[in-house]
Every structure is written in C-alpha cells, then in structure tokens.
Backbone atoms as SQL, in Angstrom:
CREATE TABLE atoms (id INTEGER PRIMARY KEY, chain TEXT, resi INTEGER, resn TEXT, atom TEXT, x REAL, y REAL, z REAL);
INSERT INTO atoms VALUES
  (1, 'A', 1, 'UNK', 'N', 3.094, -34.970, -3.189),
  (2, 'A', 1, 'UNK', 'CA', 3.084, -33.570, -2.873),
  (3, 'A', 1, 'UNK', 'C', 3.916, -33.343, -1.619),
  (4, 'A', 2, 'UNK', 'N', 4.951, -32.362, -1.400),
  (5, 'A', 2, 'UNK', 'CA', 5.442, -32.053, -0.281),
  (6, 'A', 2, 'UNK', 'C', 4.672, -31.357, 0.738),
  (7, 'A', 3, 'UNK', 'N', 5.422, -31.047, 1.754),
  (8, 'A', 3, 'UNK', 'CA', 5.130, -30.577, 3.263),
  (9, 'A', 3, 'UNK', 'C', 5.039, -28.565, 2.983),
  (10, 'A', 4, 'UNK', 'N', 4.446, -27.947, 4.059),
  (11, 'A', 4, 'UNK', 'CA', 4.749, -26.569, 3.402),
  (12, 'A', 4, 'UNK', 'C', 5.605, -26.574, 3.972),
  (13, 'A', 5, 'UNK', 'N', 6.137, -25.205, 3.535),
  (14, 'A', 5, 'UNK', 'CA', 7.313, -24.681, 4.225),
  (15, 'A', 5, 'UNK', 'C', 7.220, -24.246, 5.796),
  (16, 'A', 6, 'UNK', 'N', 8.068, -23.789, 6.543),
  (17, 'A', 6, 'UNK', 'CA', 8.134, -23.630, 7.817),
  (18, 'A', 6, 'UNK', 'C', 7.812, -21.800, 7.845),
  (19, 'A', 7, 'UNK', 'N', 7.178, -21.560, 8.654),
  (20, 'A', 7, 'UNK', 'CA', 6.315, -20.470, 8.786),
  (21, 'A', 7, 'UNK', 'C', 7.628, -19.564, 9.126),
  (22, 'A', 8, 'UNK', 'N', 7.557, -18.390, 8.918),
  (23, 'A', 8, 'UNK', 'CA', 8.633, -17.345, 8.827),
  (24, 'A', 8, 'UNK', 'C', 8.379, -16.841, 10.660),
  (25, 'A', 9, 'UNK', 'N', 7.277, -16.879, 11.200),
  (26, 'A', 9, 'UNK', 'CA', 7.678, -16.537, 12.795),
  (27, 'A', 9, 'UNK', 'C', 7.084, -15.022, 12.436),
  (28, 'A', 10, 'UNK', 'N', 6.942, -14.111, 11.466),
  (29, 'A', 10, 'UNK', 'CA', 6.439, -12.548, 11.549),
  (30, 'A', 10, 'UNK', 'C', 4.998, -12.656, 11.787),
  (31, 'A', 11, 'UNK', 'N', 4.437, -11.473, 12.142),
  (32, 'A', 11, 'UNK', 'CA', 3.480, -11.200, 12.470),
  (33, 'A', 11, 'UNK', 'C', 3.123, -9.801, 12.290),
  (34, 'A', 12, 'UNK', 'N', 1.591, -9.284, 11.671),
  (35, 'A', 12, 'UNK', 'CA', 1.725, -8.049, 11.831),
  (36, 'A', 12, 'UNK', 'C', 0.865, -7.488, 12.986),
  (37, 'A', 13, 'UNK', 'N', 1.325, -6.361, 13.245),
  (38, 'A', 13, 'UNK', 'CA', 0.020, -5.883, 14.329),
  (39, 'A', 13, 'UNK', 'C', -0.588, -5.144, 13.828),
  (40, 'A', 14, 'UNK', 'N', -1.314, -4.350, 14.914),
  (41, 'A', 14, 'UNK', 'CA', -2.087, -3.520, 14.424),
  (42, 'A', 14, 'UNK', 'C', -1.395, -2.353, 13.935),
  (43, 'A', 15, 'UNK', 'N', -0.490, -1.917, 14.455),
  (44, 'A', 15, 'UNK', 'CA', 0.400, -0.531, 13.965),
  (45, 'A', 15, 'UNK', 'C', 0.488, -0.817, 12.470),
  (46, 'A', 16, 'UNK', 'N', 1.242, -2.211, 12.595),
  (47, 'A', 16, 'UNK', 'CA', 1.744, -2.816, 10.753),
  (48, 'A', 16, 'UNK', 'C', 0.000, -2.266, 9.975),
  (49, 'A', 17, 'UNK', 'N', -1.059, -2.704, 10.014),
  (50, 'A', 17, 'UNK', 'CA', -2.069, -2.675, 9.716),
  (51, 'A', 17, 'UNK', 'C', -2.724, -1.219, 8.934),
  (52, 'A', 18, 'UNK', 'N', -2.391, -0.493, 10.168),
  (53, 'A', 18, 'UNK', 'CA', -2.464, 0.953, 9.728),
  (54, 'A', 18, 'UNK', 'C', -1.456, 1.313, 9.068),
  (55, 'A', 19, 'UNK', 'N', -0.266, 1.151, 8.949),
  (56, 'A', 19, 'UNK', 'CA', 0.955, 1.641, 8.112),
  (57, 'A', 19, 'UNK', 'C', 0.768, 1.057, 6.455),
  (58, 'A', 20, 'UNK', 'N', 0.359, -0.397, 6.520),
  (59, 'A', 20, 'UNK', 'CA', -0.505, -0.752, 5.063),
  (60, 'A', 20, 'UNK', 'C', -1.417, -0.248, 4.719),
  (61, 'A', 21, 'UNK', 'N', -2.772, 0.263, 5.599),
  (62, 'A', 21, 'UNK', 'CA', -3.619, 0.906, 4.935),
  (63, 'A', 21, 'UNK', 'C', -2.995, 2.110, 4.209),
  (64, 'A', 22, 'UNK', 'N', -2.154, 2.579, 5.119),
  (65, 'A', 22, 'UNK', 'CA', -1.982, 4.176, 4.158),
  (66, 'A', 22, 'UNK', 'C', -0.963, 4.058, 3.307),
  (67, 'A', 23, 'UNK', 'N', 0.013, 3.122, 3.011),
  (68, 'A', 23, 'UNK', 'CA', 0.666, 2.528, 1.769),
  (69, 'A', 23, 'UNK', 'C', -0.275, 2.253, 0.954),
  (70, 'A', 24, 'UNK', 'N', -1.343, 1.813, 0.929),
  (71, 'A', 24, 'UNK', 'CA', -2.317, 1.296, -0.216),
  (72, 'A', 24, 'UNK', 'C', -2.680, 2.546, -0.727),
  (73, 'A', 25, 'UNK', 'N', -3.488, 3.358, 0.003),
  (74, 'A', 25, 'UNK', 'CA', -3.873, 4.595, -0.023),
  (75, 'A', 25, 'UNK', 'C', -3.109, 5.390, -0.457),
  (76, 'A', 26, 'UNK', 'N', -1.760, 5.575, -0.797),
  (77, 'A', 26, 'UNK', 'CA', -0.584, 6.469, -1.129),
  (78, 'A', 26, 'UNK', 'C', -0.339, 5.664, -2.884),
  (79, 'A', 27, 'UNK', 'N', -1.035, 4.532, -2.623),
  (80, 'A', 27, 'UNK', 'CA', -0.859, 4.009, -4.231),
  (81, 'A', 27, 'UNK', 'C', 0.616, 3.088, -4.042),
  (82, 'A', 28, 'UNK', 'N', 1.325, 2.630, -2.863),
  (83, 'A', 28, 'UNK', 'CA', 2.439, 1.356, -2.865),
  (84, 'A', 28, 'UNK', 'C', 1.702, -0.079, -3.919),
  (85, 'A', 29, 'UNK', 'N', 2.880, -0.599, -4.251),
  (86, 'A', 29, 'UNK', 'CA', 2.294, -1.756, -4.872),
  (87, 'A', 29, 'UNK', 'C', 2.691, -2.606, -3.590),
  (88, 'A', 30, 'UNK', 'N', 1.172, -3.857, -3.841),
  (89, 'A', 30, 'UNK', 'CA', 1.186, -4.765, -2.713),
  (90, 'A', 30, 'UNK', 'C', 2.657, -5.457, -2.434),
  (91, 'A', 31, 'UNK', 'N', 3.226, -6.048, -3.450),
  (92, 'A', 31, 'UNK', 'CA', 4.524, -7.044, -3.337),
  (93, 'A', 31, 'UNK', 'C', 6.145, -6.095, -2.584),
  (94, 'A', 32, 'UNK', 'N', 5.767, -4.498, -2.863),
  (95, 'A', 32, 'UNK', 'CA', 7.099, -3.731, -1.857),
  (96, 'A', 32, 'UNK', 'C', 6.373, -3.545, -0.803),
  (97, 'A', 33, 'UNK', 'N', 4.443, -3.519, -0.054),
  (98, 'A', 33, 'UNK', 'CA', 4.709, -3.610, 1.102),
  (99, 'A', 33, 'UNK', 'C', 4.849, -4.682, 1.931),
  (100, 'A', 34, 'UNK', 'N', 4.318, -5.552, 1.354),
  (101, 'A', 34, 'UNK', 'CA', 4.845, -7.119, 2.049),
  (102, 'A', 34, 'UNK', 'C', 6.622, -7.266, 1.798),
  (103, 'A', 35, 'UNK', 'N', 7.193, -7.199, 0.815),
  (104, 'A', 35, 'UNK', 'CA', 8.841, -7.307, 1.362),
  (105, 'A', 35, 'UNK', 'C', 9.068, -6.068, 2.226),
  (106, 'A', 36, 'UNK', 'N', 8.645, -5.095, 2.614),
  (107, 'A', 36, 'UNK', 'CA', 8.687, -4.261, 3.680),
  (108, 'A', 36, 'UNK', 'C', 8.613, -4.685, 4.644),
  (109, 'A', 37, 'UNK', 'N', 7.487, -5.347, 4.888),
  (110, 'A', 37, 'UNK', 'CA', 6.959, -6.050, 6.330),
  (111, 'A', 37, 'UNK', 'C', 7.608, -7.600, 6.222),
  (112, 'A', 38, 'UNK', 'N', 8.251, -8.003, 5.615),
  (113, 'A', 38, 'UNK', 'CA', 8.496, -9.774, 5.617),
  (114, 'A', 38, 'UNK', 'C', 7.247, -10.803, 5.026),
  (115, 'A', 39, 'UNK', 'N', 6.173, -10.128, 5.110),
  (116, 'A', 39, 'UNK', 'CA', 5.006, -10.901, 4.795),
  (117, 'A', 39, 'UNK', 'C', 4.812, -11.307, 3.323),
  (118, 'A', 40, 'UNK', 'N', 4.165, -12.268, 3.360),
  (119, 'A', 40, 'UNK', 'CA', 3.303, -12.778, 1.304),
  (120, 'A', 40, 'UNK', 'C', 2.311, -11.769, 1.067),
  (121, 'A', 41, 'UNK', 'N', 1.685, -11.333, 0.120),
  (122, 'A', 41, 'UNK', 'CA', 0.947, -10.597, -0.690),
  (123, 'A', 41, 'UNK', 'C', -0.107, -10.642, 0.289),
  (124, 'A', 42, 'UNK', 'N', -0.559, -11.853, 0.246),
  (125, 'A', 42, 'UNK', 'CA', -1.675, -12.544, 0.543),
  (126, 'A', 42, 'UNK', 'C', -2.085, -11.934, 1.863),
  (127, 'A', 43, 'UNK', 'N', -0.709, -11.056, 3.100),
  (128, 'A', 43, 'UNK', 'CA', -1.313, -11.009, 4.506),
  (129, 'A', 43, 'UNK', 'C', -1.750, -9.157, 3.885),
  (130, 'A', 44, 'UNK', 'N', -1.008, -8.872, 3.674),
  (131, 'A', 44, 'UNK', 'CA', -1.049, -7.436, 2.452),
  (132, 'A', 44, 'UNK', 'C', -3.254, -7.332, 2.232),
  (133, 'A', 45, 'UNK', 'N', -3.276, -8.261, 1.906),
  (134, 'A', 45, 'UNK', 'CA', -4.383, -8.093, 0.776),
  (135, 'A', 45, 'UNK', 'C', -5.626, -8.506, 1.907),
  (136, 'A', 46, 'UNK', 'N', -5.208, -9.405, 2.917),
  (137, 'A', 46, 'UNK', 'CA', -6.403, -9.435, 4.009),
  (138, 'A', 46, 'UNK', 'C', -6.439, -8.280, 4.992),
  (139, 'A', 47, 'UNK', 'N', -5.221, -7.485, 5.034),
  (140, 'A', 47, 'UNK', 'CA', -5.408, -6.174, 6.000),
  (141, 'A', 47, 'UNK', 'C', -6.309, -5.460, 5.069),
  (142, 'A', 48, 'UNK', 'N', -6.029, -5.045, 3.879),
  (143, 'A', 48, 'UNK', 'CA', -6.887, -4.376, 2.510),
  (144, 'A', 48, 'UNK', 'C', -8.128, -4.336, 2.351),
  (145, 'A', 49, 'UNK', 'N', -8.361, -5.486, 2.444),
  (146, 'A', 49, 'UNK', 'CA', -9.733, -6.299, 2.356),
  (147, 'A', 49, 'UNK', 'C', -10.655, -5.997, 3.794),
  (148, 'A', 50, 'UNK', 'N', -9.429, -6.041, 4.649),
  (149, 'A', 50, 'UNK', 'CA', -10.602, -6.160, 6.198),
  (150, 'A', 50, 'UNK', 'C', -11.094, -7.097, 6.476),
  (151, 'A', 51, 'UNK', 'N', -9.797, -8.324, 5.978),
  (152, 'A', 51, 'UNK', 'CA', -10.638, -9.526, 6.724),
  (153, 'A', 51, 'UNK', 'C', -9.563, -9.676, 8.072),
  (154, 'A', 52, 'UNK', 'N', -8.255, -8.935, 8.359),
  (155, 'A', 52, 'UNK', 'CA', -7.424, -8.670, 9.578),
  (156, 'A', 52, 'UNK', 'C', -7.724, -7.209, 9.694),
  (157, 'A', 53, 'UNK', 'N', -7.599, -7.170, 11.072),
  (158, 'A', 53, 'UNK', 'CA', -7.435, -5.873, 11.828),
  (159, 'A', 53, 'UNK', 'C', -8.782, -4.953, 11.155),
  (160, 'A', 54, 'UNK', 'N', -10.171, -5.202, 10.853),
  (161, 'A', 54, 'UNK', 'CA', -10.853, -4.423, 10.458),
  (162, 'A', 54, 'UNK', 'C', -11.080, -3.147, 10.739),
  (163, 'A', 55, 'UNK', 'N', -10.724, -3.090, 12.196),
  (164, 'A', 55, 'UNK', 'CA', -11.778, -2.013, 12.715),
  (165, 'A', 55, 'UNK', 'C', -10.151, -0.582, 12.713),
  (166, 'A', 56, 'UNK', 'N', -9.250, -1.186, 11.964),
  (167, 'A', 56, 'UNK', 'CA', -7.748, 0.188, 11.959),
  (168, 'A', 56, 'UNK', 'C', -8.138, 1.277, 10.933),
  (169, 'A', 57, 'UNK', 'N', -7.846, 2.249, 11.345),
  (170, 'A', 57, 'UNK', 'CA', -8.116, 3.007, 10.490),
  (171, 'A', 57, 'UNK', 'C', -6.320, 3.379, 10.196),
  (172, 'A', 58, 'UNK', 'N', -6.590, 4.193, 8.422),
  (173, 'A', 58, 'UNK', 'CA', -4.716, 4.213, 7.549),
  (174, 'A', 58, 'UNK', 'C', -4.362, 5.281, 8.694),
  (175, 'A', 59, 'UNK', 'N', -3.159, 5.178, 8.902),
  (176, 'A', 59, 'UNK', 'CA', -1.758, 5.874, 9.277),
  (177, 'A', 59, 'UNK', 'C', -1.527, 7.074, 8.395),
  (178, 'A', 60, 'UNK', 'N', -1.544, 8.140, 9.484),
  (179, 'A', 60, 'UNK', 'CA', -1.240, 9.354, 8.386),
  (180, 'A', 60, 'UNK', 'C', -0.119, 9.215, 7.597),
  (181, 'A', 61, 'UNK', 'N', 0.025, 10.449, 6.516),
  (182, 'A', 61, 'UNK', 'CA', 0.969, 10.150, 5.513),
  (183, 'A', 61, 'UNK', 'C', 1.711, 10.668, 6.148),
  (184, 'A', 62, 'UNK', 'N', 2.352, 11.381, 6.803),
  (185, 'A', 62, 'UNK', 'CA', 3.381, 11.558, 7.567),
  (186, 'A', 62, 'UNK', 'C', 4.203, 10.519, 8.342),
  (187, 'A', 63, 'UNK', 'N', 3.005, 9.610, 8.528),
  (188, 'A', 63, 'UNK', 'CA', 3.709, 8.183, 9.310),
  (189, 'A', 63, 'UNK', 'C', 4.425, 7.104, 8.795),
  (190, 'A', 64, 'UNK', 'N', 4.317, 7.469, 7.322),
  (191, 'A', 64, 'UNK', 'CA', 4.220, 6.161, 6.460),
  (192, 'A', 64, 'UNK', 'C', 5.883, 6.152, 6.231),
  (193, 'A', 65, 'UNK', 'N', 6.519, 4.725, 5.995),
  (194, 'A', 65, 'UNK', 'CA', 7.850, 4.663, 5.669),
  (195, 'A', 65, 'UNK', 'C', 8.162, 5.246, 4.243),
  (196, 'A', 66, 'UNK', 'N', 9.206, 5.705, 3.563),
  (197, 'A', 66, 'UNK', 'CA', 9.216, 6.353, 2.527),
  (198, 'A', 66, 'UNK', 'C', 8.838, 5.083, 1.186),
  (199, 'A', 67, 'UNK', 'N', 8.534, 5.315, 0.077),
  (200, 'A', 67, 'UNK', 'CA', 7.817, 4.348, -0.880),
  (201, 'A', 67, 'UNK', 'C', 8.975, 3.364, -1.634),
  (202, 'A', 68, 'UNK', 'N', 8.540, 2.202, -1.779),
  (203, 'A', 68, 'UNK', 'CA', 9.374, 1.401, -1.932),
  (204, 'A', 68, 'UNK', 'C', 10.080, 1.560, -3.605),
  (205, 'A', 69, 'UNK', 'N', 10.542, 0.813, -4.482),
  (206, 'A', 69, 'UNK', 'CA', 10.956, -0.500, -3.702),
  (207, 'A', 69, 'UNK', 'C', 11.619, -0.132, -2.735),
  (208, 'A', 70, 'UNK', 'N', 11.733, -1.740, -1.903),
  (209, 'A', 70, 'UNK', 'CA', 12.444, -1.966, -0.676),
  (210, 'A', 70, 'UNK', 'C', 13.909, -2.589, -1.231),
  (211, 'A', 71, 'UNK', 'N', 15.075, -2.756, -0.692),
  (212, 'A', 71, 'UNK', 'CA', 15.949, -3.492, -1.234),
  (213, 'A', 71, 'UNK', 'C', 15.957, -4.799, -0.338),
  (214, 'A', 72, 'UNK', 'N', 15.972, -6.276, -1.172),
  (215, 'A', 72, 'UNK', 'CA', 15.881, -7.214, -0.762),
  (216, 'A', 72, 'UNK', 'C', 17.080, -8.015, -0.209),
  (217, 'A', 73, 'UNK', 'N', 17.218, -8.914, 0.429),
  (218, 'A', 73, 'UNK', 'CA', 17.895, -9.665, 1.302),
  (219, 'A', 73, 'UNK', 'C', 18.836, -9.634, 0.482),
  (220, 'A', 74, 'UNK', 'N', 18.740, -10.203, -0.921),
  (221, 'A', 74, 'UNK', 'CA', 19.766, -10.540, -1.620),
  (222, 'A', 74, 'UNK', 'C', 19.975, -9.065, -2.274),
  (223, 'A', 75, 'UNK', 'N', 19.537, -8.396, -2.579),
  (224, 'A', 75, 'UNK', 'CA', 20.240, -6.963, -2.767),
  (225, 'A', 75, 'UNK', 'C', 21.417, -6.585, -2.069),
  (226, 'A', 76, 'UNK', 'N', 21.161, -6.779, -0.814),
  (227, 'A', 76, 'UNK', 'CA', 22.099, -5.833, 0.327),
  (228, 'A', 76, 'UNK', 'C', 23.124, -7.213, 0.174),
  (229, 'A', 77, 'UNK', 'N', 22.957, -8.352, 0.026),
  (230, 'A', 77, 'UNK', 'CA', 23.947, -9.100, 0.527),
  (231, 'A', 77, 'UNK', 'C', 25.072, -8.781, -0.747),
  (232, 'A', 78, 'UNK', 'N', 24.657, -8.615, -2.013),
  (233, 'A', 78, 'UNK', 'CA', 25.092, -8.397, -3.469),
  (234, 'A', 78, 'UNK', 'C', 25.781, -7.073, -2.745),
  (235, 'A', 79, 'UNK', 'N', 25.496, -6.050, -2.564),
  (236, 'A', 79, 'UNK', 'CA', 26.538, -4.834, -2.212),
  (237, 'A', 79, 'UNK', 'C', 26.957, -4.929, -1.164),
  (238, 'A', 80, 'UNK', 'N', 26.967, -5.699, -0.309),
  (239, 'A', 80, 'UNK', 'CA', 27.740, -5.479, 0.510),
  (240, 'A', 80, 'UNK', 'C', 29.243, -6.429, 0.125),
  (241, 'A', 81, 'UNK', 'N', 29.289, -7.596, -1.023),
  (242, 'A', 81, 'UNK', 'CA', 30.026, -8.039, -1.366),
  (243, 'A', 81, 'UNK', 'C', 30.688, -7.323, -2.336),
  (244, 'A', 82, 'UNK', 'N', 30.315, -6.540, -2.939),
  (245, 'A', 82, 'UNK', 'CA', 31.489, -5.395, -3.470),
  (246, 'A', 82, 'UNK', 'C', 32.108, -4.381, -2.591),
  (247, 'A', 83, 'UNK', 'N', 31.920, -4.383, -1.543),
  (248, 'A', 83, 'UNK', 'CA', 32.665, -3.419, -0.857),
  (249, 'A', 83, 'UNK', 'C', 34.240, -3.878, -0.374);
C-alpha cells in the first residue's frame, strides 16, 4: 500500500464555514463547493454535519459566491490555450 498524498496546505475558517452553510442551504451540490474552496467533499460534509465550526451560523444569501459549477484548474488552463 502506498504513502498518502501530501496535504494541499488549505484550510477553511470560519467565514469559509458560514459561506458553506448557506451554499448548502441555497441547494449547491457538495463537490462545486469544495472545488470552490480547494477542499475534498469530505471537509464540505463535516462543516454540514457540525462536526467543524459548529457553533457558525449560514451566511446570508447575499453573501454567498454566485452558484457553481466552478471552472476547474484544468478548465482555465484548456482556454487559456486557445487563446
């Protein structure tokens, strides 16, 4: 069995926390707000859950980034090579 991989270095805070609650709440699917934030599903689903940042309450909808999808790393790198 191999080694894991090397940890990506992101982190969310609490702001991130509240900006997921009210993505959930607005009906985002989990996998565009984690490529939103850089994160796996998995950090997505413990803010959700309330096993991180319990005590945040959601981010108004006014606050929220507009709804995904997000375009991915390799998206932008793909158009920017047709230009």
């Amino acid at each position: 069995m191999g080694s894991r991989a090397e940890s990506s270095g992101l982190t969310l805070t609490a702001q991130d926390a509240a900006l997921i609650r009210g993505m959930i709440e607005r009906g985002d699917r989990h996998h565009d707000i984690a490529a939103f934030f850089g994160v796996n599903q998995g950090r997505v689903a413990e803010v959700k859950d309330r096993k991180r940042f319990a005590e945040i309450v959601s981010a108004d909808h006014e606050e929220l980034p507009p709804k995904g999808p997000y375009l991915t790393p390799k998206t932008a790198w793909l158009e920017n090579q047709l230009r």
